[in-house]
N, C-alpha and C positions, 0 to 999 in steps of 0.2 A: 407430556409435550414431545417425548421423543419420538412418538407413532404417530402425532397429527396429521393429518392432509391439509394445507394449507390453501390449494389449487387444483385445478385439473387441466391438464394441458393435451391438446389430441394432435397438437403437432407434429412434425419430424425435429428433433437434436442432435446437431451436429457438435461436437467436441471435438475441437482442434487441440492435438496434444495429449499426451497420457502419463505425463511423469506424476510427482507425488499429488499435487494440487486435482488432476484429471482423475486420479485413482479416486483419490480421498472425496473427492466431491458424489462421484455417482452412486455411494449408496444411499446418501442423504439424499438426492434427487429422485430416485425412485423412493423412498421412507415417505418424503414429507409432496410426494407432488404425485396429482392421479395419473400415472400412463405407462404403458408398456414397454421392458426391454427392449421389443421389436419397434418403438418408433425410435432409439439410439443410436448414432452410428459415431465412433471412434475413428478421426484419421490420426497417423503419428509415423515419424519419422523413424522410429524405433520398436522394435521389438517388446523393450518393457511394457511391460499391463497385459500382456495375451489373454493371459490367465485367468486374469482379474475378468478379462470380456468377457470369456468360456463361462468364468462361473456364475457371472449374471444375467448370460442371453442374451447380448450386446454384437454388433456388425462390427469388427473391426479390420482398420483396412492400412496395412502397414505401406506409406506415401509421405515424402516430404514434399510439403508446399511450398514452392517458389515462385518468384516474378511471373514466372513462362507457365505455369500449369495450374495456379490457385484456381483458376474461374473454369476451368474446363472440367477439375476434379472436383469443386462443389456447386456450381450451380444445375448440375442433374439432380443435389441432394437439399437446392432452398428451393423455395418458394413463399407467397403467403401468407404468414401465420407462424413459419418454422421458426426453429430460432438455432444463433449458432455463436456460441461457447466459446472462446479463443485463451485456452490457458498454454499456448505454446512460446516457443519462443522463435525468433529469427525470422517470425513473417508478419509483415506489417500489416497494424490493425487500423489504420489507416484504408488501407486497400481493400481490409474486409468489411469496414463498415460502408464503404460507397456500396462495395457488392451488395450487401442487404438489404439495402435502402433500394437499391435495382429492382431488388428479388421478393419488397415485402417483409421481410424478415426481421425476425427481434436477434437482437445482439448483446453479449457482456464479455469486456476482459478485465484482466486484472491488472496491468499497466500498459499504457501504448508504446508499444513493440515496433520497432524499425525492423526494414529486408538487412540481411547480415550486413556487417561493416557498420552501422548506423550509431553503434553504441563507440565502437573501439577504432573505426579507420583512423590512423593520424595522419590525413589529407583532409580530411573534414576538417573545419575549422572548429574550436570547442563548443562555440556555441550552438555548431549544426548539431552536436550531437547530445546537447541538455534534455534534460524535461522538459523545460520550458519550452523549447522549440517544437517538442513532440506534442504539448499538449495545445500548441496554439495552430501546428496541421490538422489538429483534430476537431477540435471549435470553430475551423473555417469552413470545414461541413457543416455547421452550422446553416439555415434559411436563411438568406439575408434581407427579405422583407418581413417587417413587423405586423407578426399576428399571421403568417402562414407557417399551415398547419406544419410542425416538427419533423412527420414520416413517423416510420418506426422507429419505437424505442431502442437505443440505443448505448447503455449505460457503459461508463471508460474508468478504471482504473479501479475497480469492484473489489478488491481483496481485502486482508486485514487492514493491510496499508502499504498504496493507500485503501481505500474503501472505508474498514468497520471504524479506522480511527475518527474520522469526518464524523460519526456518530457520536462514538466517545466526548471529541470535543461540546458536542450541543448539550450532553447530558450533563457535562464537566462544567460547563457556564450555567446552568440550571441550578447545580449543588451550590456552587460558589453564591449564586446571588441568595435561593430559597433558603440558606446558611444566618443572612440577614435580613430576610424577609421573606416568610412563608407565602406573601399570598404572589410575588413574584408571579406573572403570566410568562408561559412561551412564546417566544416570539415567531409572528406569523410572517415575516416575508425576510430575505436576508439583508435585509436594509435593518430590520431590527434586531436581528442576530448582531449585527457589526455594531450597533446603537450599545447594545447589554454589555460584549466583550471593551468596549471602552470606556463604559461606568465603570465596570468591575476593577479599570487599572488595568486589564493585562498587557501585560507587554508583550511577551513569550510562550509561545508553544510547543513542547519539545515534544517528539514523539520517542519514548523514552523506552526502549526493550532491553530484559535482560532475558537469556534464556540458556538456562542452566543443567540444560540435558544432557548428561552422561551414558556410553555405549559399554559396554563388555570388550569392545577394540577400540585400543587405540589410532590414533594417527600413526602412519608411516611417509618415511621420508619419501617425496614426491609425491604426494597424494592430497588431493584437498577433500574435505571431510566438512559437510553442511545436513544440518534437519530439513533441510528445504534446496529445493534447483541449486545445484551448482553453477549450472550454465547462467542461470537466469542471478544469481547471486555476483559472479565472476563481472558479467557483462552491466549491472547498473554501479559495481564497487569500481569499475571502471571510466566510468564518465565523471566529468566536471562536477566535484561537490555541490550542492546547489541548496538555496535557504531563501524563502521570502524573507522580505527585507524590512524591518518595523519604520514605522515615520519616526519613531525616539534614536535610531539607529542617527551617529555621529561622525564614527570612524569605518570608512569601506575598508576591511582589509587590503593588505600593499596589493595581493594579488586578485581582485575580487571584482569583477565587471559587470558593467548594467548590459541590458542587450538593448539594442538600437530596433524592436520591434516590438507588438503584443502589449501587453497589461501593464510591463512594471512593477508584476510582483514580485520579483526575485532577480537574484543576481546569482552569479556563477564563481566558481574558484579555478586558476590553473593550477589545478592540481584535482586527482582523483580521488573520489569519495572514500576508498579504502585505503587510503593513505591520509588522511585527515582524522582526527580524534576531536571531540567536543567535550564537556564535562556537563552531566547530566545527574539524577537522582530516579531510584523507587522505592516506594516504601520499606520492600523487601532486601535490595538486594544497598541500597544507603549511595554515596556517590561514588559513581563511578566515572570512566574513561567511554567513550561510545565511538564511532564510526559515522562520520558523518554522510553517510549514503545516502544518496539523489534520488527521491519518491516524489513519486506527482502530488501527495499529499501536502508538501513544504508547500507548493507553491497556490494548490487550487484554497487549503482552509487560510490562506494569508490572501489571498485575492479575493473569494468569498467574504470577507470580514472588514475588506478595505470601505471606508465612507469617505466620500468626495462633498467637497462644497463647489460645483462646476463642475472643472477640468483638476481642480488642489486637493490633490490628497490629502487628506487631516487626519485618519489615522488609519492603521494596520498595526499587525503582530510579528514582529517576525516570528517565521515556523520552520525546526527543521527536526532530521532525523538523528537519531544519538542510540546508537543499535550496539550492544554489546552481543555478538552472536555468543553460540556455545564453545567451550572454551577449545574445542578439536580445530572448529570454524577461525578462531582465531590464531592461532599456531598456521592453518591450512591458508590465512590474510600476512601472516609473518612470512613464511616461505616463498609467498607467490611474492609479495616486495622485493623482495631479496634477490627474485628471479625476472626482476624488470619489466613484470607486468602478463610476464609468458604462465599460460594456466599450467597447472603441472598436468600431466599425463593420464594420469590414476584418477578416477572419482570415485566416490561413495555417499549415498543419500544414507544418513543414518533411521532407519526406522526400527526394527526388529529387534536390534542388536542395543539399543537405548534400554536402561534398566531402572533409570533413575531423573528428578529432575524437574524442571516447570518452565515455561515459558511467561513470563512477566510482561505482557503489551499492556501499555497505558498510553495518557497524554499526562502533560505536568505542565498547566498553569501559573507562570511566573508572573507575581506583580502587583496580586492582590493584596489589601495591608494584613490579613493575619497571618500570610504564610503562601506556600505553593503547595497547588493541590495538585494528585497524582488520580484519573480517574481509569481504570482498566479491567482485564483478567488475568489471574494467576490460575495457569493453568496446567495440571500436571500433567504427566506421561500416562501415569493408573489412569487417571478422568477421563482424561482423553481416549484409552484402548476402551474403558469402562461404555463409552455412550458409540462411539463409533467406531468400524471398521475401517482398516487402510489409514490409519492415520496418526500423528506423532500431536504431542502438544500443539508446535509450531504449525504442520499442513493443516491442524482442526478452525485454527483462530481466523487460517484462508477460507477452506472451505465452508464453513458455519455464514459466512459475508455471501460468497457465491450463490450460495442456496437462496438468501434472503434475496438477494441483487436479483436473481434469476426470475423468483415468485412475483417480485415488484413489478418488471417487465412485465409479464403475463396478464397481472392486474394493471397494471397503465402500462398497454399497445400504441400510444401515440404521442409520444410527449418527445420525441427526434432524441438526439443526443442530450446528454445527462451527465453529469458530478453527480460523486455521492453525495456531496452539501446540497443536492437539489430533490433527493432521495426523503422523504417521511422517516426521520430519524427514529421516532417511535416502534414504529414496524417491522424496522430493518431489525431494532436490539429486539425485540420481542421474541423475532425468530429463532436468532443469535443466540440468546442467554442461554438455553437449555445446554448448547454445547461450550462454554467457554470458563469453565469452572466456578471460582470466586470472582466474583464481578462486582468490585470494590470503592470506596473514592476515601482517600488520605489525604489529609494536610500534614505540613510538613516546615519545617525552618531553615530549611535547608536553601541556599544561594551558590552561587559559583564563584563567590568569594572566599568562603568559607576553606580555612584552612590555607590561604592561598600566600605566598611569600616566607612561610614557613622556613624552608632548608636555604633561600634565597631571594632574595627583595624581588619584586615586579612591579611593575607599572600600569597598575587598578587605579579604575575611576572608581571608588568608594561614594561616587553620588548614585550613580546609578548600575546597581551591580545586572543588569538585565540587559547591556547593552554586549554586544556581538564581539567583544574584541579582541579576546583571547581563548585561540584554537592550539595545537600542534600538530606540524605533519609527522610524520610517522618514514 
């Protein structure tokens, strides 16, 4: 599986961006898809990757894209058929995907990116600057007549996660039900998706990481140390904590607001997702403390699953993220607190210099009555060097989604704008598996009660330990 051709594509690809996720993706892009270095071109505001271009035959063309020059510096290079990659940061994908749909063009990023400031200005109001508001600019491209044609495909928020998790969960609700009844069917539209995850009980969906990759260098003081963008790390640990919100949900947090627009799947925190801790479990690493970082996943697999009777919502999950990075990552989340949110000066992507370690992405379904199930990969640093180049545990679990995301597009050119919950969940892990090591599903006993009042009394609902009500900030 690791030599397949899955497609062939005779377009031109643009790739916006060349940090780890742009490196790591283009050799599986040329591996698994028919077409020549020469129809590639690489834009990037940076120097990093040159090399990387030289040694595969690749156009690159060092240009930061802003407001004033995105459409002058790439519509000489869309057209028709092409397709164009967005794994940068600081230029709204927003603005690329109208261009495409101008131009014909197929599209994938791996979260919807605001032009600078979008993430961090403190003039924006917090809610201008959620997911939630990002992702409901982006579904306003949406046709707004019923049953005209989509345009080009368009796929938004493509990565591990969000992106690969959206799968995880469908295969996650699969185990759980086929667990008490083999002959269980898939369900065929997400009306029935959201049907199964409300039999099943679930309440809660955490998207549950632990990643445990160690370098030969330590951190240094002033310096932030991440397996993955720091920039793009820095700037979503920066915005309003965010978690769709379950119908069982009771108590909103003191600081926790609905937004006065869009869907109603979620709600916001004043306070920054990297400064928030959640309590989470994986099989591997047991419970832990997590990060409650703001992913379009919280909000798109809780909105996806919601069932209405009318206008009444009757049920949904709340979903959020609970990311315990690698432990450099965290010292490098300590320090930048401490520094009132100002990034430190120094950065370092760890790849090379990683010697040891695995990256644990699952989901963890709370609520069913034998237990909470954890379905994901455990993926090591060796596996990871072992099957692909240019890439760490962490950039593999991206890149492995991107490829799939990308192939999908190719085979379905017309379907406009897309969630991965609207993605052939099948096909997507099919591609995926090959690169994502141990690809697992555990049950588990584990609650967020569990151990809880111990050194000091607190104030648990012991009826229903699934419900949202005890975070800390940090």
């Amino acid at each position: 599986m690791l030599d397949k051709k899955y497609t062939a594509f005779s377009g031109r690809l643009v790739i916006i961006g060349f940090g780890s996720i742009g490196q790591g993706v283009l050799p599986l892009l040329l591996r698994h898809i028919e077409m020549r270095p020469g129809q590639i071109t690489v834009i990037t505001a940076e120097p990093r990757g040159h090399e990387e271009a030289v040694e595969y035959g690749i156009e690159f063309i060092e240009a930061g894209l802003t407001r004033e020059n995105y459409r002058a510096v790439l519509e000489p290079l869309l057209g028709r058929g092409d397709f164009l990659l967005n794994v940068s940061v600081d230029v709204s994908s927003v603005a690329l995907i109208e261009l495409c749909r101008e131009r014909g063009a197929l599209y994938l990023d791996t979260c919807i990116e605001p032009w600078p400031g979008g993430y961090t200005d403190p003039n924006l109001p917090p809610a201008a600057r959620s997911n939630y508001a990002l992702r409901e600019s982006a579904l306003a491209l949406r046709p707004k007549q019923p049953g005209q044609n989509g345009g080009p495909t368009a796929i938004i928020t493509h990565g591990a996660n969000p992106g690969l998790v959206s799968h995880f969960v469908k295969q996650a609700l699969i185990d759980v039900a086929r667990d008490a009844d083999p002959a269980v069917a898939v369900p065929r539209d997400r009306a029935g998706w959201g049907r199964l995850a409300q039999r099943l009980g679930i309440k809660a969906i955490h998207i549950a990481e632990r990643d445990t990759q160690v370098s030969t260098t330590p951190k240094a003081p002033g310096e932030f140390v991440n397996t993955w963008s720091i920039d793009g790390f820095y700037s979503e640990g920066s915005q309003p904590a965010e978690l769709g919100w379950g119908t069982h949900e009771r108590h909103l947090p003191g600081d926790g607001r609905r937004h006065d627009f869009g869907s109603q799947a979620a709600i916001y925190l004043l306070r920054p997702g990297a400064g928030t801790r959640v309590r989470s479990w994986t099989p591997l690493e047991g419970p832990y403390l997590g990060f409650l970082i703001t992913h379009g996943e919280s909000i798109s697999i809780a909105d996806y699953l919601t069932l209405q009777d009318g206008e009444r919502v009757v049920y949904r999950p709340t979903c959020h993220y609970a990311y315990h990075p690698c432990d450099d990552a965290v010292l490098s989340l300590h320090e930048l607190a401490g520094k009132n949110w100002h990034l430190q000066t120094r950065k370092r992507l760890m790849m090379e210099e990683i010697v040891e370690g695995i990256d644990e992405l699952g989901v963890l379904l709370l609520g069913p009555e034998k237990g909470v199930y954890w379905y994901g990969s455990r993926l090591s640093i060796a596996e990871a060097r072992r099957v692909a180049p240019h890439n760490n545990a962490t950039s593999l679990q991206v890149t492995a989604p991107v490829l799939a995301g990308i192939i999908w597009a190719i085979e379905n050119p017309q379907r406009g704008i897309v969630e991965p919950e609207e993605l052939d969940f099948a096909r997507v892990l099919e591609i995926c598996r090959p690169y994502l090591g141990d690809v697992v599903g555990v049950w588990g006993d584990w609650t967020p009660l569990q151990d809880r009042g111990r050194l000091f009394p607190e104030d648990l609902d012991h009826d229903d330990p699934w419900q949202f009500k005890n975070i800390r900030v940090v």
